[in-house]
N, C-alpha and C positions, 0 to 999 in steps of 0.2 A: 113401922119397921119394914112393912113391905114394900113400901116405898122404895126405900134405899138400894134396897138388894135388884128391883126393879132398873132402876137408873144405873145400877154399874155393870150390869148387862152390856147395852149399847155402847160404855165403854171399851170395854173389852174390847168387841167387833171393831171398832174403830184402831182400835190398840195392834187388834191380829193384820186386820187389812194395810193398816200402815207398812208393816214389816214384811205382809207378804206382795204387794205390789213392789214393792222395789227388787226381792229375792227372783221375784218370776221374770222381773227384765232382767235381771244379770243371768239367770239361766237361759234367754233368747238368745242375748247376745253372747257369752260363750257358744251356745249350739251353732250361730250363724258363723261365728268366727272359725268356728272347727272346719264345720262343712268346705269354710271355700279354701282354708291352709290344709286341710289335708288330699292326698292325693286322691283321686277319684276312684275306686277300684278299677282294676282290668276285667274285663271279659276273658273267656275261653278264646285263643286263636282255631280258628279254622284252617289259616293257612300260616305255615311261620319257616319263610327260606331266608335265601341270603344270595346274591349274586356279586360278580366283580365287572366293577368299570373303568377303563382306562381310558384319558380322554388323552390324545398327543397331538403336539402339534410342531412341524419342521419348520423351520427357516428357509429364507428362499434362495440360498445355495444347497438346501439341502443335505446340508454337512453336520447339521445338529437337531435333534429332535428334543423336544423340553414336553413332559408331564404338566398338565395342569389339574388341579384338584379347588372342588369349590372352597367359597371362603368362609363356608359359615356350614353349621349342620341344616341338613332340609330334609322339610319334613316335621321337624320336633318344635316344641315348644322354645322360644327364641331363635330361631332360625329361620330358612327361607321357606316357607308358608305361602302361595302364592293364589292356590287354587283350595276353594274347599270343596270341590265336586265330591271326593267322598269319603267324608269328613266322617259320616256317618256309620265307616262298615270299618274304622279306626277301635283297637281294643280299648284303648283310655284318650283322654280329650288331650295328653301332650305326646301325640304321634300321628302321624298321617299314615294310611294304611302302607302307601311306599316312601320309606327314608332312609336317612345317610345321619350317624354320629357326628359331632364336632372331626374334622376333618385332619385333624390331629393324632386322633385315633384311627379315625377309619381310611384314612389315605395314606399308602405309605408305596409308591406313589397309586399304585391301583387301589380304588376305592372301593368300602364293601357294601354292598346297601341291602335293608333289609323290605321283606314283605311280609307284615304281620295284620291279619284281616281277621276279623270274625264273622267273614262270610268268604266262600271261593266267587272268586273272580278271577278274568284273563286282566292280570295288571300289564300293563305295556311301557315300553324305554318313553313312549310320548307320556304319559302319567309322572312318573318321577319330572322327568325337564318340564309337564306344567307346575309343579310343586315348587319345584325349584324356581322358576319365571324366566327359564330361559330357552331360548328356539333351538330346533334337532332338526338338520334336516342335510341333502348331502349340496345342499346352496350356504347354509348359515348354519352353523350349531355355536353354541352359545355367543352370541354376537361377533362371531368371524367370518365376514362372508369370504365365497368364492370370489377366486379374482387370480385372472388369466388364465395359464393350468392348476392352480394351486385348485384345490377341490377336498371335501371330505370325503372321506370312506368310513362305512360300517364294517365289522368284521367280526364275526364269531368263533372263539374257540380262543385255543393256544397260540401262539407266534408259529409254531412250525405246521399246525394242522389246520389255521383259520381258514375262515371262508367268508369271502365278501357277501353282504346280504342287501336288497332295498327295500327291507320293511321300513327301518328307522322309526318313527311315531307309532306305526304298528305293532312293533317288535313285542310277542309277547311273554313276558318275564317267565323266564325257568330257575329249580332251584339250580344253584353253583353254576352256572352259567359263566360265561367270559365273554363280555362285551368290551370292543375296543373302537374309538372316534378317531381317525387319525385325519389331521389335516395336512395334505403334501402336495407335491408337484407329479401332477397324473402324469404328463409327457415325459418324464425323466425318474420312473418309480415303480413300483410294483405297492406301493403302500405296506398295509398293513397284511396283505392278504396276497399269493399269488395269481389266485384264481380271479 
């Protein structure tokens, strides 16, 4: 009799083990599956502004000036991502520490972009345009070059109280700031700025 009771012991075990190695992989693979669909949390921002960009560019009669606004959000998860220099001081892994919303929203036509870090740092206009992957500069900003008088200008402020600056790549982001690109004809203009 003690036999029997003996032998269905090791059943058992075999019986629990069976049912629990399959339960403890569907519990890894729910956990894994969580982990990477759900959002990462955010950090605490250290710094969290907002500035505005206007990029314009004339025609070379200079009789019409056209807004341009990027084509995609940068910065963010699906968007133009170009640089991950610091990817790191970003509060959650779908924002780069300086971005721009789907352009839909945030351009209307001046764009707003934001700077949200969980560390201070001096962010700069050249940060954003590496995010973005496109050149700033008062030769080429976003693939336009100069050519003849046509030139860009940087310009800080409002339309009536701007002031032309040449930091450009340097330029270091403030909050509510007002930054404007304007590409025109130097010999026939005052641009964007009188000064």
């Amino acid at each position: 009799m003690a036999r029997s009771q003996n032998a269905k012991a090791p059943k058992r075990r075999v019986k629990y083990l069976a049912y629990a190695i399959p339960l403890i992989a569907l519990i890894g693979v729910a956990t894994t599956y969580a982990l990477t669909v759900l959002p990462t949390p955010s950090v605490p921002a250290a710094m969290d502004y907002s500035f505005r960009l206007l990029i314009q560019v004339s025609d070379k009669s200079s009789s019409q000036v056209r807004a341009i606004a990027p084509g995609h959000s940068i910065g963010e998860a699906g968007g133009d991502w170009a640089t991950t220099k610091y990817n790191n001081n970003s509060i959650d892994a779908s924002h780069y520490p300086v971005y721009m919303d789907t352009p839909g929203t945030a351009c209307t036509p001046v764009c707003l972009i934001h700077v949200k870090s969980r560390i201070v740092h001096a962010y700069t206009l050249g940060d954003f345009f590496s995010v973005w992957g496109q050149p700033l500069g008062e030769n080429n900003t976003i693939g336009i070059p100069r050519n003849g008088s046509f030139a860009w200008q940087l310009c800080l402020g409002l339309a009536n109280n701007a002031i032309s600056s040449n930091a450009w790549s340097g330029l270091v982001l403030q909050s509510d700031m007002a930054v404007t690109l304007f590409f025109y004809d130097a010999a026939n203009g005052l641009g964007c700025a009188p000064s």
